[in-house]
N, C-alpha and C positions, 0 to 999 in steps of 0.2 A: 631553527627547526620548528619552534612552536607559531615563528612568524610563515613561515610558512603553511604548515596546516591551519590558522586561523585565517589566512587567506584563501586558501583552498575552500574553506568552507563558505567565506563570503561569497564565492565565486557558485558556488553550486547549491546556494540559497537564492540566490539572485538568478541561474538557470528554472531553478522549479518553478519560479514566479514568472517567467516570462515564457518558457515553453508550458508552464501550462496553462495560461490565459490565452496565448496565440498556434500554440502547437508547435510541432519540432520544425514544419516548413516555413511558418510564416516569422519563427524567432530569428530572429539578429544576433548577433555575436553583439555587436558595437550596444544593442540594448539593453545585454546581459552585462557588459562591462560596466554600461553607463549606469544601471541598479546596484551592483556591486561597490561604486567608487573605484574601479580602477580603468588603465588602458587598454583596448583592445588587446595589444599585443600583450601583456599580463595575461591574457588566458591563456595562450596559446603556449605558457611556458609551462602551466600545468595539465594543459588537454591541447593534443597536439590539433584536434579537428572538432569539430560541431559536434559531429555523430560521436566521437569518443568523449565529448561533455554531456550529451545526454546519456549516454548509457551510466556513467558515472554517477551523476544525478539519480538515476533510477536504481543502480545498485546499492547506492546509501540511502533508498528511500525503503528499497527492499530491506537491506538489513536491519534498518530502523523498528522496520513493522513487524518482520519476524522476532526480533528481541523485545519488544514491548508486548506483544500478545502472548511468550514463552514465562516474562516477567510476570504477567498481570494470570497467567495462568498457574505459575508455581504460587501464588499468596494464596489461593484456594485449596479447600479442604476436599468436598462432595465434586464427583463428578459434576450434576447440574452447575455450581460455582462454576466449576469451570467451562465448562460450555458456556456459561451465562456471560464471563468475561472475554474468552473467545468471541461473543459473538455482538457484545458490546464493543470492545477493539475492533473490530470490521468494519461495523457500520457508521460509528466513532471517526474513523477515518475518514470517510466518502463525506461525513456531514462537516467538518473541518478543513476537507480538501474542498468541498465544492464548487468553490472559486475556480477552480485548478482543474478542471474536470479531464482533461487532456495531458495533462501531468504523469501522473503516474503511469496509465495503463493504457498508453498511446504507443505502439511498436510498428512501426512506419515496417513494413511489407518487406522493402527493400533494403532493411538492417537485419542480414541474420545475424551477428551478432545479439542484437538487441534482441529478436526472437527467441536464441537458446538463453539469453539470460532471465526472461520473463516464462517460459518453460520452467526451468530452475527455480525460478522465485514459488511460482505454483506447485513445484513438487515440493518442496521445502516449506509452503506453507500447509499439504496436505496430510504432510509426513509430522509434521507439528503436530497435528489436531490428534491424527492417524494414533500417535503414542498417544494419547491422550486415551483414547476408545479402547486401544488394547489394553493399557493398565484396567479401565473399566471392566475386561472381559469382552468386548464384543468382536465378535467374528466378523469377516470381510473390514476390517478397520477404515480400511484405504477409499473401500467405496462407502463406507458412511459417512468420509470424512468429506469425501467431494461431494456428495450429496447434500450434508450440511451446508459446507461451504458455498454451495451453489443457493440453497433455502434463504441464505444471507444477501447472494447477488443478485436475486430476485429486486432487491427494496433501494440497488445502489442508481437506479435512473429517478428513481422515487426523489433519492435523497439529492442528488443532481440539480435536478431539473424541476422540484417544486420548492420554492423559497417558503411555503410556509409550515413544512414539516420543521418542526424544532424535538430539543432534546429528550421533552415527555414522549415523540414519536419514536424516537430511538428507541430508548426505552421498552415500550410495549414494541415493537418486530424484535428485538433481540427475545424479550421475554416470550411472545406467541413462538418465534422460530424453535427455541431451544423445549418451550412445551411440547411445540407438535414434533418434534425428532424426537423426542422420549417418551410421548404419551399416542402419538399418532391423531388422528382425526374424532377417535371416536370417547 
């Protein structure tokens, strides 16, 4: 059993590496195997098709990220903490996934599957934030939380697409983001 799931996991660490450098159309099976150390036919005894290895992939990437932003938000005391870690785990990600840019938040049109599962990841990450706001007190929780949430997705092509944004830039967007949602413009 445990031989099992640690193969499972070689298998769908070796997916996120290759679909998200080349995307879910142009990845291989045979090149996910060959990163992995196993044979082709080795996936297909744990994901019966492509599409059901990447949704896979992305539900364990999903729940990876909801449990470490929930984590890293319980060790704080002050609402700000928390947003501040929220909003550090966001961007934290994009800058460590950058590689990968196609990886995660790649939902190929023609997989509704894939579609309601990244629905779902998005409510479940606004619902996160969401309690968050309300234990604060703040009214409309849901839509301050997508708001936020969006203030953050503002900076993820930033983080993408320019190699010289490093950690100090982290850093300051999570901090300006989390100022200006609590303090506003002025």
């Amino acid at each position: 059993m445990l031989k099992d799931k640690d193969q499972r996991e070689k298998i769908l660490d070796a997916a996120f590496e290759v679909f998200g450098s080349k995307g879910y159309h142009d990845a291989k099976m045979i090149e996910i195997a060959k990163k992995a150390g196993i044979s082709k036919g080795t996936i297909y005894l744990y994901f019966p098709s492509k599409e059901d290895l990447y949704i896979a992939m992305n539900d364990r990437s999903f729940a990876y990220f909801l449990w470490n932003a929930k984590q890293e938000a319980d060790r704080c005391i002050t609402f700000r903490q928390k947003l501040y870690s929220i909003a550090r785990h966001h961007l934290y990600f994009f800058y460590h996934t950058r590689k990968y840019p196609d990886s995660f938040w790649q939902a190929p049109l023609q997989m509704p599957e894939m579609m309601n599962r990244l629905h779902q990841f998005f409510n479940d990450y606004h619902n996160l934030v969401a309690k968050l706001m309300e234990e604060e007190g703040l009214e409309e929780a849901t839509l301050h939380s997508k708001a936020f949430c969006s203030m953050l997705n503002g900076y993820r092509m930033d983080i993408i697409s320019n190699p010289e944004i490093d950690e100090k830039d982290i850093e300051m967007f999570a901090t300006f983001t989390v100022g200006l949602f609590l303090e506003g413009c002025y």
